[in-house]
C-alpha beads as a LAMMPS data file, in Angstrom:
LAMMPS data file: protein, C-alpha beads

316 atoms
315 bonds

1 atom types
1 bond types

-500.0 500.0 xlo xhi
-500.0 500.0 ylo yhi
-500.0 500.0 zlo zhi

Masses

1 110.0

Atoms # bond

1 1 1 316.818 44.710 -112.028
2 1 1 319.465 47.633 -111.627
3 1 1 321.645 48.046 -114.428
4 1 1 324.791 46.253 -113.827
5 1 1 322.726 43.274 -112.260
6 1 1 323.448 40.885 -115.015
7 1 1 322.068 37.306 -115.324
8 1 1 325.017 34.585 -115.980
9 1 1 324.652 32.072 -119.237
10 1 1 324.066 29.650 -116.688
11 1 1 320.799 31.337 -114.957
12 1 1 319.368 32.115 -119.041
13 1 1 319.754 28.486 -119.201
14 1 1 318.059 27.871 -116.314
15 1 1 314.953 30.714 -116.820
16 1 1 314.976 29.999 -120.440
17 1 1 316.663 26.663 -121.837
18 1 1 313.394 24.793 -122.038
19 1 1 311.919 27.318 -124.546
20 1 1 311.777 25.768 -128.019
21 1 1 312.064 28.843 -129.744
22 1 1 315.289 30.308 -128.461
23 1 1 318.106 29.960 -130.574
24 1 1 321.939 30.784 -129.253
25 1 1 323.872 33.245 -131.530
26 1 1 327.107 30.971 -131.587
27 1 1 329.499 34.637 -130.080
28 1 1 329.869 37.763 -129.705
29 1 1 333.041 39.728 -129.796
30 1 1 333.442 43.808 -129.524
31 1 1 336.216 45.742 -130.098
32 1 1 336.472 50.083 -129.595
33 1 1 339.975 51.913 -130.672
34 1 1 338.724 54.423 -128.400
35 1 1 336.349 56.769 -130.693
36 1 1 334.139 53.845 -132.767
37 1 1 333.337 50.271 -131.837
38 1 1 333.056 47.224 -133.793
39 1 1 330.759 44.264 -133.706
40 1 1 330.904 41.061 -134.800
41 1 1 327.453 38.998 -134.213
42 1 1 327.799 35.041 -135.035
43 1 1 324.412 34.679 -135.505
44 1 1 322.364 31.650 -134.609
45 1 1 323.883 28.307 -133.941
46 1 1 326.734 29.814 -136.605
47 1 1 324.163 28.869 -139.343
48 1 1 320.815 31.837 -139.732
49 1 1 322.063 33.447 -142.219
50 1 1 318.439 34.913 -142.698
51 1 1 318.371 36.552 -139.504
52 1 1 321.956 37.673 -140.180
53 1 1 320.540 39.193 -143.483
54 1 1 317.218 40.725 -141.885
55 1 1 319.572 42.510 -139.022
56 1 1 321.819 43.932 -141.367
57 1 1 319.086 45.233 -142.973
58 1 1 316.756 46.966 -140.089
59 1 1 319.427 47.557 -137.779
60 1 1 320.681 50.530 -139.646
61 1 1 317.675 52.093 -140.654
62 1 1 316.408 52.111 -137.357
63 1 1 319.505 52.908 -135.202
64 1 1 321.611 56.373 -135.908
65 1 1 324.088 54.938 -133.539
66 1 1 325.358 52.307 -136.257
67 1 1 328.184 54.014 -138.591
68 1 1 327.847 50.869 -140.905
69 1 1 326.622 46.807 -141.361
70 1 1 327.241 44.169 -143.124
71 1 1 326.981 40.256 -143.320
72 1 1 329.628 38.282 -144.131
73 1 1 327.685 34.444 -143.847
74 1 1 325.588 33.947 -141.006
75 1 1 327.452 37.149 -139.253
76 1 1 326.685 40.648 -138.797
77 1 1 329.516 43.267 -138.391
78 1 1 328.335 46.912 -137.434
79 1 1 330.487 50.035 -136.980
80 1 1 328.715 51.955 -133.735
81 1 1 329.197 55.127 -132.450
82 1 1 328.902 55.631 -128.767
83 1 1 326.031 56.950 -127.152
84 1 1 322.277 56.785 -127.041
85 1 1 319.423 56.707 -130.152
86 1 1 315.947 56.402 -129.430
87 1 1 314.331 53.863 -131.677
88 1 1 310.820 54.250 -133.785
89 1 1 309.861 50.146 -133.773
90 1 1 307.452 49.774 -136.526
91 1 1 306.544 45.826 -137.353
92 1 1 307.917 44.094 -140.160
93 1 1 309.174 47.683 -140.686
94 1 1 311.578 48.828 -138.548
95 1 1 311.740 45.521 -135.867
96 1 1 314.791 46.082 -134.545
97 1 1 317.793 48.484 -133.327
98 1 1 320.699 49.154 -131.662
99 1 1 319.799 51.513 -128.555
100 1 1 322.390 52.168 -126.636
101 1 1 326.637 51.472 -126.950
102 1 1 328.699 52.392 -123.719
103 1 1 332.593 51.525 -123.234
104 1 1 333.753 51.425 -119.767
105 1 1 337.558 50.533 -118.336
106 1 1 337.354 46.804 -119.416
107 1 1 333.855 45.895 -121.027
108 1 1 331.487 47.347 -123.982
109 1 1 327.746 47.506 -123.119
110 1 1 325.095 47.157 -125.857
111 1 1 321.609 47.592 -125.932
112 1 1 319.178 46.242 -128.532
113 1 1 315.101 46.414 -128.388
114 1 1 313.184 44.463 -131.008
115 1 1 309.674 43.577 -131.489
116 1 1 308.225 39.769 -131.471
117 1 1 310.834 37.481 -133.100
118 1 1 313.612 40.022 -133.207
119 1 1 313.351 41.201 -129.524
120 1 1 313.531 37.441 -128.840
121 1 1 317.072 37.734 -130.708
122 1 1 318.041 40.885 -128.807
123 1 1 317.313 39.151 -125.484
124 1 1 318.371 35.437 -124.970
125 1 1 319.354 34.549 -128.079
126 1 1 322.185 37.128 -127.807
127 1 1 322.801 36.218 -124.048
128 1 1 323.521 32.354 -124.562
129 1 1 326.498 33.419 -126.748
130 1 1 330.384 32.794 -126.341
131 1 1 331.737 35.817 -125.236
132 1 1 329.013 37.549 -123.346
133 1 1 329.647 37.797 -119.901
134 1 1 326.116 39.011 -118.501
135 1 1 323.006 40.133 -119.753
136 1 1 320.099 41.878 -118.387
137 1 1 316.767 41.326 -119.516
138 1 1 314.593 44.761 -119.750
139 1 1 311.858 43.113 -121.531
140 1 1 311.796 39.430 -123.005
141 1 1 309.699 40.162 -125.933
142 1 1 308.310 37.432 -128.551
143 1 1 304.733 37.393 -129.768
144 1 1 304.153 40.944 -130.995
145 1 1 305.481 41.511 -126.983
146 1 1 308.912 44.255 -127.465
147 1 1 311.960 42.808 -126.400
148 1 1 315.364 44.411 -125.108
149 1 1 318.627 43.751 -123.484
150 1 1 321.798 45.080 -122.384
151 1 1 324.819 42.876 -122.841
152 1 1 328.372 42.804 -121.009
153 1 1 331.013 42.171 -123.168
154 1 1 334.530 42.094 -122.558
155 1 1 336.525 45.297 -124.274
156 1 1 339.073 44.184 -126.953
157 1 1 341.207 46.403 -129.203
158 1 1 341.449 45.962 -132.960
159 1 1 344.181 44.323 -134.936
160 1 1 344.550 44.465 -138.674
161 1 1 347.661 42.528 -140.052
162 1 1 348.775 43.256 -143.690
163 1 1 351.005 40.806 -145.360
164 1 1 352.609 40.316 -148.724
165 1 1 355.620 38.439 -150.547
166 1 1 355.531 35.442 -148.855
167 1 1 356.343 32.736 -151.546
168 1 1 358.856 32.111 -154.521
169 1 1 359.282 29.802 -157.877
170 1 1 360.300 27.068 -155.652
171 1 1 356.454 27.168 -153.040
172 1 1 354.456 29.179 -150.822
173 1 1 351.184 30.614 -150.811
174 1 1 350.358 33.686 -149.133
175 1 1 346.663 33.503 -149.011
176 1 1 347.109 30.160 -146.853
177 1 1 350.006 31.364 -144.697
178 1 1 348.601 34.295 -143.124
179 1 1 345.052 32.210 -142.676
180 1 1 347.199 29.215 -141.078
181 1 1 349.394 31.992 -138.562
182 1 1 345.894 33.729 -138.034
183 1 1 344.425 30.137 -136.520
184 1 1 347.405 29.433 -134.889
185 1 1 347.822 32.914 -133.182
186 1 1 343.755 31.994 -132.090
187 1 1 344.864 28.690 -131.089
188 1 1 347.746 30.563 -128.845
189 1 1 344.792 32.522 -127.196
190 1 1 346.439 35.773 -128.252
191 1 1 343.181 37.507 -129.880
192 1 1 340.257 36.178 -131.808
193 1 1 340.862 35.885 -135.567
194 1 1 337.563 37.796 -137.412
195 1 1 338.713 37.741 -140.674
196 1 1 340.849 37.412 -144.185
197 1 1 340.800 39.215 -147.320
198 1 1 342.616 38.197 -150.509
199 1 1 343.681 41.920 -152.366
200 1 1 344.599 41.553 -155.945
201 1 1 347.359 43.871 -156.683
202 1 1 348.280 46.090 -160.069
203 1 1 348.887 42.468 -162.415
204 1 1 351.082 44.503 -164.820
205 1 1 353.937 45.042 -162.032
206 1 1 356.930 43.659 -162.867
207 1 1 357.965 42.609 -159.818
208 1 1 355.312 40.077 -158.715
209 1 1 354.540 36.265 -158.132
210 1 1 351.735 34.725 -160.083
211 1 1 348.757 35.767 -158.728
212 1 1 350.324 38.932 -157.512
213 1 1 347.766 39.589 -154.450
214 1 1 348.442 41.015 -150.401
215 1 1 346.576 39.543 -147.540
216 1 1 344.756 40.989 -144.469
217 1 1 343.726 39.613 -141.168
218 1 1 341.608 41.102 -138.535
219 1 1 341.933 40.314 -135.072
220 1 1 340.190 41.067 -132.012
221 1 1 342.853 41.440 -128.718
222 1 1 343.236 42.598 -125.252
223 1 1 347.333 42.326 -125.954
224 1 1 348.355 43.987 -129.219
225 1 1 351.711 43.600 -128.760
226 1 1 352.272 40.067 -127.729
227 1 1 350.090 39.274 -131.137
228 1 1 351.645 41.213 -133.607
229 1 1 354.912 40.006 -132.088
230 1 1 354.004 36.283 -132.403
231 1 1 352.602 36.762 -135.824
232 1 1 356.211 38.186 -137.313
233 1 1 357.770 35.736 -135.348
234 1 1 355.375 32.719 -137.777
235 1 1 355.771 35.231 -140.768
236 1 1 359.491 34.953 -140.389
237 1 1 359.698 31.757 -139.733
238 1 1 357.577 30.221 -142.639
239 1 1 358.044 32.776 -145.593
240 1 1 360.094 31.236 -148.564
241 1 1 360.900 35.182 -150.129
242 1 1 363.293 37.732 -149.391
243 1 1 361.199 40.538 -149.165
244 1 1 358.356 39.595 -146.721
245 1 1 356.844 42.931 -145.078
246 1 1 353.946 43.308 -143.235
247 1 1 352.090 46.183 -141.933
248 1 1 350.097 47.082 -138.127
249 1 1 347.060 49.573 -138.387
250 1 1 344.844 49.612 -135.051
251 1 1 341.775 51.927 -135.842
252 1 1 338.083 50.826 -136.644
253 1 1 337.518 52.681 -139.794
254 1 1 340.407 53.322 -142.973
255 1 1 341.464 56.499 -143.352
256 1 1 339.888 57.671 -147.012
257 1 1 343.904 58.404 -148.090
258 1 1 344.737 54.928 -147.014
259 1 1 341.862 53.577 -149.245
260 1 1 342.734 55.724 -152.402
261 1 1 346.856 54.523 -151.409
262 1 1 345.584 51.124 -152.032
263 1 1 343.614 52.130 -155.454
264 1 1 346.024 53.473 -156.625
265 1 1 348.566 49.840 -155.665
266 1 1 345.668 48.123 -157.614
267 1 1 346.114 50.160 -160.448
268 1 1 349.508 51.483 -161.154
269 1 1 353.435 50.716 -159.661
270 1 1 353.876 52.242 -156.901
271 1 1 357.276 53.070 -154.792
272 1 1 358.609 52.015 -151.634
273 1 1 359.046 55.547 -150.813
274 1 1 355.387 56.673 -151.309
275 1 1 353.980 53.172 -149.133
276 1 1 356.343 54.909 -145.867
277 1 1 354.902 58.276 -146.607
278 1 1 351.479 57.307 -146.633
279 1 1 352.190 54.563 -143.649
280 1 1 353.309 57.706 -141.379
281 1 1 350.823 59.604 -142.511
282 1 1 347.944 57.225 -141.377
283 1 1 349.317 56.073 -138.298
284 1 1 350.647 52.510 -140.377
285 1 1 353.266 50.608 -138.579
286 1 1 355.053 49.172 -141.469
287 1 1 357.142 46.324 -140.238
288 1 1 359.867 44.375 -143.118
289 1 1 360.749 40.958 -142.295
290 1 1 363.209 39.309 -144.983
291 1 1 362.753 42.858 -146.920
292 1 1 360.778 45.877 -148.032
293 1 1 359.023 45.331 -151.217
294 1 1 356.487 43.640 -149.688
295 1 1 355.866 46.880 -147.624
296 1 1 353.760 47.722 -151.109
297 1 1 350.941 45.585 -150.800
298 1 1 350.768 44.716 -147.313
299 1 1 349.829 48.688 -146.686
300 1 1 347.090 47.987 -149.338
301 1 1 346.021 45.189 -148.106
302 1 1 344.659 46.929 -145.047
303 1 1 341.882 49.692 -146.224
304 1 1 340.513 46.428 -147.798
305 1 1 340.535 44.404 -144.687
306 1 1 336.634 45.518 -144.347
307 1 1 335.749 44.945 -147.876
308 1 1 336.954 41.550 -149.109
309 1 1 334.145 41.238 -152.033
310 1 1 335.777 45.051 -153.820
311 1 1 339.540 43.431 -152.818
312 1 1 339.511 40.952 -155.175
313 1 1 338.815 42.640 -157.831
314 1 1 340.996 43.428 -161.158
315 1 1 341.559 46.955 -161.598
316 1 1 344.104 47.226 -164.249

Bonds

1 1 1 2
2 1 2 3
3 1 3 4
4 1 4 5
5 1 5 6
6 1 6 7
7 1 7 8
8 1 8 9
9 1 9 10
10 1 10 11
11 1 11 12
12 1 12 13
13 1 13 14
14 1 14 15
15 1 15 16
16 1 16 17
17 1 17 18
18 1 18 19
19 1 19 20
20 1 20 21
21 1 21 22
22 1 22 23
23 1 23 24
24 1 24 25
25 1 25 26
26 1 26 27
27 1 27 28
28 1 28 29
29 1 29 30
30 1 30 31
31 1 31 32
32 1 32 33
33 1 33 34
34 1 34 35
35 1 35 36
36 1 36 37
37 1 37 38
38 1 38 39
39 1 39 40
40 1 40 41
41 1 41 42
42 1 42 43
43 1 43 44
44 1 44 45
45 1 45 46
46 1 46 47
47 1 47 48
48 1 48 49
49 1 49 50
50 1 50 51
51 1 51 52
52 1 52 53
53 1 53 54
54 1 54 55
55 1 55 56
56 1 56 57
57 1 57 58
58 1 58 59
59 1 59 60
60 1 60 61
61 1 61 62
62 1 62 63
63 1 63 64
64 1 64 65
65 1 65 66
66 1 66 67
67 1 67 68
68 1 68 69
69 1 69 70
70 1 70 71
71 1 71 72
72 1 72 73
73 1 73 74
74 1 74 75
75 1 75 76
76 1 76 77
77 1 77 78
78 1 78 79
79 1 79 80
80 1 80 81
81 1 81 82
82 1 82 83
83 1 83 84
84 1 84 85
85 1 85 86
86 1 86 87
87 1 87 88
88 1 88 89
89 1 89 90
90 1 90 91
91 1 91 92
92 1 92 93
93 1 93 94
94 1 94 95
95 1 95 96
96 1 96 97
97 1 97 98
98 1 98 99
99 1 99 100
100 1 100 101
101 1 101 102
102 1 102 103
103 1 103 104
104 1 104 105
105 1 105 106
106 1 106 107
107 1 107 108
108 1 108 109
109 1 109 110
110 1 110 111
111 1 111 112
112 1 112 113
113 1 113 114
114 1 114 115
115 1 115 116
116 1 116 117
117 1 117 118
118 1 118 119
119 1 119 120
120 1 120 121
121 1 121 122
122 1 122 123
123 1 123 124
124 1 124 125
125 1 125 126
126 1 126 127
127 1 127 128
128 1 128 129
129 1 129 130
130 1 130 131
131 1 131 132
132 1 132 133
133 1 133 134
134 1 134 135
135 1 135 136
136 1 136 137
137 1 137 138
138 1 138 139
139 1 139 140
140 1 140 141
141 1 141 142
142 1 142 143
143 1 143 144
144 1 144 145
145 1 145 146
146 1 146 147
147 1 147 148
148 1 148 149
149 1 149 150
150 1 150 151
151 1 151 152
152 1 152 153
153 1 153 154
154 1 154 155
155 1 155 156
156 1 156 157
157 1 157 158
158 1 158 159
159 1 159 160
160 1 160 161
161 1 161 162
162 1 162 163
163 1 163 164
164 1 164 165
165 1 165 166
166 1 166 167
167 1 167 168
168 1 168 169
169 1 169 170
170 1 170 171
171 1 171 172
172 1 172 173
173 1 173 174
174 1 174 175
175 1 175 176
176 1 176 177
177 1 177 178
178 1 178 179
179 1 179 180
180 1 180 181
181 1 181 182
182 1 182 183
183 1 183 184
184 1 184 185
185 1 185 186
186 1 186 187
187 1 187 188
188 1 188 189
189 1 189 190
190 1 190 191
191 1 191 192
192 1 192 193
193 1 193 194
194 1 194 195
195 1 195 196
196 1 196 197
197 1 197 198
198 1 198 199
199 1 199 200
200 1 200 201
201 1 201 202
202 1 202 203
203 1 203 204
204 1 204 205
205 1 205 206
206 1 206 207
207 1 207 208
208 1 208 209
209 1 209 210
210 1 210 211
211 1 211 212
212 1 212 213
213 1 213 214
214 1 214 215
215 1 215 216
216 1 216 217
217 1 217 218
218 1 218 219
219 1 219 220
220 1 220 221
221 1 221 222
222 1 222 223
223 1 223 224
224 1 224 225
225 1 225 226
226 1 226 227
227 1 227 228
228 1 228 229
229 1 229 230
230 1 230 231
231 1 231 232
232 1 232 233
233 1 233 234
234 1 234 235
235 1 235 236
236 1 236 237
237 1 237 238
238 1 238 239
239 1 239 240
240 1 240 241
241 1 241 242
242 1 242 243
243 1 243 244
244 1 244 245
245 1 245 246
246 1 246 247
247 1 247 248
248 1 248 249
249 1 249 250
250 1 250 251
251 1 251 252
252 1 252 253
253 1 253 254
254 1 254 255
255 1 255 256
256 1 256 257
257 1 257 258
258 1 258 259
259 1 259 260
260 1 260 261
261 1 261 262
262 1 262 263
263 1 263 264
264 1 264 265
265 1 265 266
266 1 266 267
267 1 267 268
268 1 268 269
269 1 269 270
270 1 270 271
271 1 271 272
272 1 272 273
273 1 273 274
274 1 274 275
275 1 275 276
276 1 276 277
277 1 277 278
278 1 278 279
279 1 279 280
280 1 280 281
281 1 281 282
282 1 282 283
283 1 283 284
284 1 284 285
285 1 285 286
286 1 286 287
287 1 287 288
288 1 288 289
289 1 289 290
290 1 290 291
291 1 291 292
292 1 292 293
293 1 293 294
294 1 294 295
295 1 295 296
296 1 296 297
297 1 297 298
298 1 298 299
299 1 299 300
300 1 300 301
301 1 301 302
302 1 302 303
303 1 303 304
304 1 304 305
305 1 305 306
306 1 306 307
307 1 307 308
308 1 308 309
309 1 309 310
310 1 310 311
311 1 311 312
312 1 312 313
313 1 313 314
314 1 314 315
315 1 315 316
């Protein structure tokens, strides 16, 4: 088979469906700003976290082409480069890799090779998921047999939406509202939401609400614009304060000013002035709804959008 000659869901099913030890990852969804691209891997049946754990694991050792990975439950997120790596397979020491990451007008194409159980995982496993829309099958693999694919997958832009401010003495919870606008604006079919982080802010401030935290949401879209306008649009029309901001930042990887910016919000007061400074500085789109203070923490919020384990934690 030609590259480009991709096998439908429907024809794995058909080849494949009877085996009893192929297990569908539950979807796939990539996302490029152009220079990196990001992965998210539901692994499978939305419940291995094991093989979630042992891809994290292997996958970066073996591959040079993967910036970064992590597993956040039974999913792996990698930061890729583009291009080509040649992989050194060694059993139940290097198993499996990332070969090959190619973004054309409209679709990402990834390439994976693993040996016995993990080229099974690279092959069909991967190609029964939501969100893949072909697969070619170099090798099927299993036994101590390599396996390795190519998947199609559609090519979607990141989204990361920074909120804070959202409540008062009298209710609100901000934690809750972006998560509820974020499953709505999924709901809507405007982008697929990946993710939420709670960021605790500086709790010495003196201009806070109880908790004193900012919220980020990741989202995966093919129409940027029509998402972040329908999310202000639910911000704006559910916040209970007067100083609801939120902030826009579109690129894979955090600038490492942005991330020392939102330090420094977890650690000290910090003006409105300096949040716009850094915001144009980092390519931020900082966006007030019923005011600016919120501007603050919803700029934070964002280099933590990656790293929700280190964003709850108290730093002063």
């Amino acid at each position: 088979m030609e590259k480009g000659q991709y096998m439908s869901k429907e024809q794995l099913v058909e080849k494949y469906g009877k085996i009893p030890w192929i297990s569908p990852y539950e979807k796939v969804v990539a996302m490029t700003d152009g220079e990196f691209i990001e992965l998210h891997e539901f692994h499978a049946r939305g419940k291995c976290i094991g093989g979630s754990a042992w891809e994290t694991y292997h996958y970066p050792r073996v591959s040079d082409l993967i910036v970064s990975g992590r597993r956040e439950g039974a999913r792996n997120i990698f930061i890729l480069k583009k291009g080509k790596a040649e992989l050194n397979l060694i059993p139940g020491i290097a198993g499996a890799g990332i070969e090959s990451a190619e973004v054309g007008d409209d679709f990402i194409e990834i390439t994976y090779a693993g040996l016995a159980g993990g080229g099974i995982a690279a092959t069909v496993c991967r190609g029964l998921a939501d969100g893949v829309d072909g697969v070619e099958i170099l090798s099927l693999g299993g036994g101590s047999e390599l396996g390795k694919a190519r998947i199609k997958l559609k090519k979607y832009s990141k989204v990361v939406i920074g909120v804070d401010d959202t409540d008062s003495s009298e209710g609100g919870a901000t934690w809750a509202l972006v998560n509820e606008i974020g499953h709505k604006i999924e709901e809507m079919s405007f982008g697929h939401y990946l993710s939420h982080s709670i960021v605790q802010l500086y709790t010495k401030t003196p201009d806070k609400t109880t908790n004193c935290v900012s919220i980020s949401a990741v989202f995966a879209t093919d129409n940027t614009e029509k998402l972040v306008s329908e999310f202000k649009k639910l911000l704006e029309k559910n916040t209970y304060s007067d100083e609801t901001a939120m902030a826009v930042f579109k690129k894979i990887i955090s600038d490492s000013g942005l991330v020392e910016y939102a330090k420094n919000v977890k650690s000290r007061v910090v003006s409105i002035k300096e949040a716009y400074s850094i915001a144009e500085r980092y390519g931020v789109q900082l966006i007030p709804i019923t005011g600016e203070r919120g501007i603050i923490g919803a700029l934070a919020s964002i280099a933590f959008a990656d790293n929700p384990d280190e964003a709850v934690k108290v730093y002063a």
